[in-house]
C-alpha positions as CSV (number, residue, x, y, z in Angstrom):
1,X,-9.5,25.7,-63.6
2,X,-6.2,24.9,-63.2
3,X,-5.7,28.1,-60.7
4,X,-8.6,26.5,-58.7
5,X,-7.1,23.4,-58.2
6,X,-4.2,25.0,-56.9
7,X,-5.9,26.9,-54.0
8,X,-7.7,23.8,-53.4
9,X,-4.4,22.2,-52.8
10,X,-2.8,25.2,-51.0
11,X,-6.0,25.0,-48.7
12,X,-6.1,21.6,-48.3
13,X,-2.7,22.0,-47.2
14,X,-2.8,24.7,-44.9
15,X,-6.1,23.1,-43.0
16,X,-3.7,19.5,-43.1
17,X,-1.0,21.6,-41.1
18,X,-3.4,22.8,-39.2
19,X,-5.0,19.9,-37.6
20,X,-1.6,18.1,-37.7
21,X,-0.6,21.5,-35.0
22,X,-3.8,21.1,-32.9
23,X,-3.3,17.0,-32.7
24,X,0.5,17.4,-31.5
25,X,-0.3,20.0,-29.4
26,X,-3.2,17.6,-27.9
27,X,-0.9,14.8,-27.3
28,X,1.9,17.0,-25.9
29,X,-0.3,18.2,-23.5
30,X,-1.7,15.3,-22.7
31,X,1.7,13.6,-21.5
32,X,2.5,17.0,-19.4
33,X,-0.6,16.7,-17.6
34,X,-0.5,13.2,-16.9
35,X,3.5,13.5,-15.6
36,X,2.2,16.3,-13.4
37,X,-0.7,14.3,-12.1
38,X,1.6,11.7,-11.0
39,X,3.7,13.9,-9.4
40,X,0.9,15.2,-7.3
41,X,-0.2,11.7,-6.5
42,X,3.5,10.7,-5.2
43,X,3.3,13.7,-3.5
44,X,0.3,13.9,-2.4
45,X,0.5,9.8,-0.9
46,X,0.1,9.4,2.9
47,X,3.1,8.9,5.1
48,X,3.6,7.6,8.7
49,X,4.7,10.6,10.7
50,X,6.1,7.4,12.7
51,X,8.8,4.9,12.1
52,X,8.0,2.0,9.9
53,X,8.7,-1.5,9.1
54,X,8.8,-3.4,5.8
55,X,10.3,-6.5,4.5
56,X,13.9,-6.5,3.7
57,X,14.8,-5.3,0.5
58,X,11.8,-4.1,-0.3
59,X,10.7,-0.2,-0.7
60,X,6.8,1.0,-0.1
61,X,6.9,2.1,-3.4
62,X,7.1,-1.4,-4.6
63,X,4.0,-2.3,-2.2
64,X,1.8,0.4,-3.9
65,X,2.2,2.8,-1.1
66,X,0.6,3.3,2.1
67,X,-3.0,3.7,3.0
68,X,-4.1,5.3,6.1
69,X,-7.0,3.1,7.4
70,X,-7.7,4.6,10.9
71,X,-10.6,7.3,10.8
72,X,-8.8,11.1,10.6
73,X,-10.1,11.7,14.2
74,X,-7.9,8.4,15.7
75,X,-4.0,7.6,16.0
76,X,-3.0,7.2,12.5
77,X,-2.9,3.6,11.0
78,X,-1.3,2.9,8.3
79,X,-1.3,-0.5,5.8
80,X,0.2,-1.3,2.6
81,X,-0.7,-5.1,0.8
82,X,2.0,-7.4,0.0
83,X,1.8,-10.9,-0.5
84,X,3.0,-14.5,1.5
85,X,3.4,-17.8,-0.4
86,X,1.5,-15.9,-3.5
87,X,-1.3,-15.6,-1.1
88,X,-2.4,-11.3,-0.3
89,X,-1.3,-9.8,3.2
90,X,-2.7,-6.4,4.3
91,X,-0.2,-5.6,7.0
92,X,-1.2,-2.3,9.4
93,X,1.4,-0.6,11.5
94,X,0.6,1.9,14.7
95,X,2.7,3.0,17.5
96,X,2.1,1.2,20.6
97,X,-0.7,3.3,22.1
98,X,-0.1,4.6,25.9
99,X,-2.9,2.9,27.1
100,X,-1.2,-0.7,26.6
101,X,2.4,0.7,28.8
102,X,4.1,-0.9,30.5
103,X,2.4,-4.1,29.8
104,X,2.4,-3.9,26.3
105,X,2.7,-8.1,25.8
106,X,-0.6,-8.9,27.9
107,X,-2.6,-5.8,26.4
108,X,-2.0,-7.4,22.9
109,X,-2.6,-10.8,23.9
110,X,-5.6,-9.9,25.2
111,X,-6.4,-7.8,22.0
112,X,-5.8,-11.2,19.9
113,X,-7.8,-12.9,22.2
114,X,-10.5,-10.8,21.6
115,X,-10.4,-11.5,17.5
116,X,-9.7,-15.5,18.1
117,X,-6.2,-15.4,17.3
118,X,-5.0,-17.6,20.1
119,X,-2.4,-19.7,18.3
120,X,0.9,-18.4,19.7
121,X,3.8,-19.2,17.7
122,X,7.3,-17.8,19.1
123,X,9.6,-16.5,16.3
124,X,13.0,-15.5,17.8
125,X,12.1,-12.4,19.5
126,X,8.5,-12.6,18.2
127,X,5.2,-13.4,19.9
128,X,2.6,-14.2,17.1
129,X,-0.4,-14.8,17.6
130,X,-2.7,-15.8,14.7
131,X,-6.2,-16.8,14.0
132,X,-8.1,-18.2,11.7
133,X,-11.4,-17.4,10.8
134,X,-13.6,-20.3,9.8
135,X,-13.8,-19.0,6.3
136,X,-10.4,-19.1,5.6
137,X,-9.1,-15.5,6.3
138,X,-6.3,-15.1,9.0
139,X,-5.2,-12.6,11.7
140,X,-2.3,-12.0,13.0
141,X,-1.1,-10.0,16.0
142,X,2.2,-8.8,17.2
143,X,4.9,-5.9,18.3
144,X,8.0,-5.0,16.9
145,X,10.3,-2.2,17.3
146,X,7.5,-0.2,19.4
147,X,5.1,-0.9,17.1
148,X,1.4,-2.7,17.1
149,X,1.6,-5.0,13.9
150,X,-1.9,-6.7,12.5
151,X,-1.1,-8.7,9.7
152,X,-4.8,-10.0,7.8
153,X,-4.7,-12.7,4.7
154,X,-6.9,-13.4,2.4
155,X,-6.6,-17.6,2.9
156,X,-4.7,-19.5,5.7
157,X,-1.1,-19.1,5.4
158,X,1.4,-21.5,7.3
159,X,2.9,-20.3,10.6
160,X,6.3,-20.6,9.2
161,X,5.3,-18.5,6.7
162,X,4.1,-16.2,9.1
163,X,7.1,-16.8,10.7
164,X,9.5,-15.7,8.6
165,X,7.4,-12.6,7.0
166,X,7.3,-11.5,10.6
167,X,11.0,-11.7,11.4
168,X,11.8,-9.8,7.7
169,X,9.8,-6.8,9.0
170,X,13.1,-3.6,9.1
């Protein structure tokens, strides 16, 4: 009896190791595929193949990244989401396309015009021109360092506001 009891032990010991093995070897495996599925996904992220802006002191990695939101077949788009005054921003950034040289200010005047944003507001070297749908949401239009900048809010945001976001843009 005695001799049983200690290969019940012994096995109970071995099959304890033995699980303890497969759960560490779980978890280990576990963290090393979820640190190489981030790498892919940093590495895998979209990027402009185009010089961008963002707001001073700030890195795309702290906006979450950027999104292409133009179809494949089109120019490239791309937008990352920040925030104004607490309120969210989804701010889009293309090259100036051809078609709107040399008379790049009228073709995106006319471009706001077409979306209601009619409210010009002049920001040092800026044109802005924003609009405000009757919802709430806001649009605003304008170029910067040879590129087309749409800038859409969730809620109306202040024009200094705009302002000043605008002018941060690097």
């Amino acid at each position: 009896m005695e001799y049983m009891k200690k290969q019940f032990k012994k096995r109970s010991l071995i099959i304890g190791g033995v699980i303890l093995v497969v759960i560490v070897a779980a978890i280990i495996t576990s963290i090393a595929l979820s640190r190489q599925n981030q790498v892919r996904t940093e590495a895998d992220a979209p990027t402009p193949g185009y010089q961008t802006l963002l707001p001073s002191n700030t890195s795309i990695k702290q906006l979450g990244g950027w999104k292409r939101v133009s179809p494949e077949a089109n120019a490239p788009v791309y937008a990352y989401v920040d925030t104004i005054d607490g309120i969210a921003i989804s701010v889009s950034e293309q090259p100036i396309p051809d078609s709107f040289k040399p008379d790049v200010e009228s073709h995106v005047a006319n471009l706001a015009k077409s979306d209601s944003a009619t409210n010009i507001v002049k920001s040092n070297d800026l044109t802005l021109y924003i609009g405000l749908s009757s919802k709430g949401p806001q649009s605003v239009y304008f170029t910067k360092n040879d590129l087309l900048i749409l800038i859409k809010s969730e809620k109306q945001i202040k024009n200094e506001a705009w302002s000043t976001y605008a002018s941060s843009l690097q």
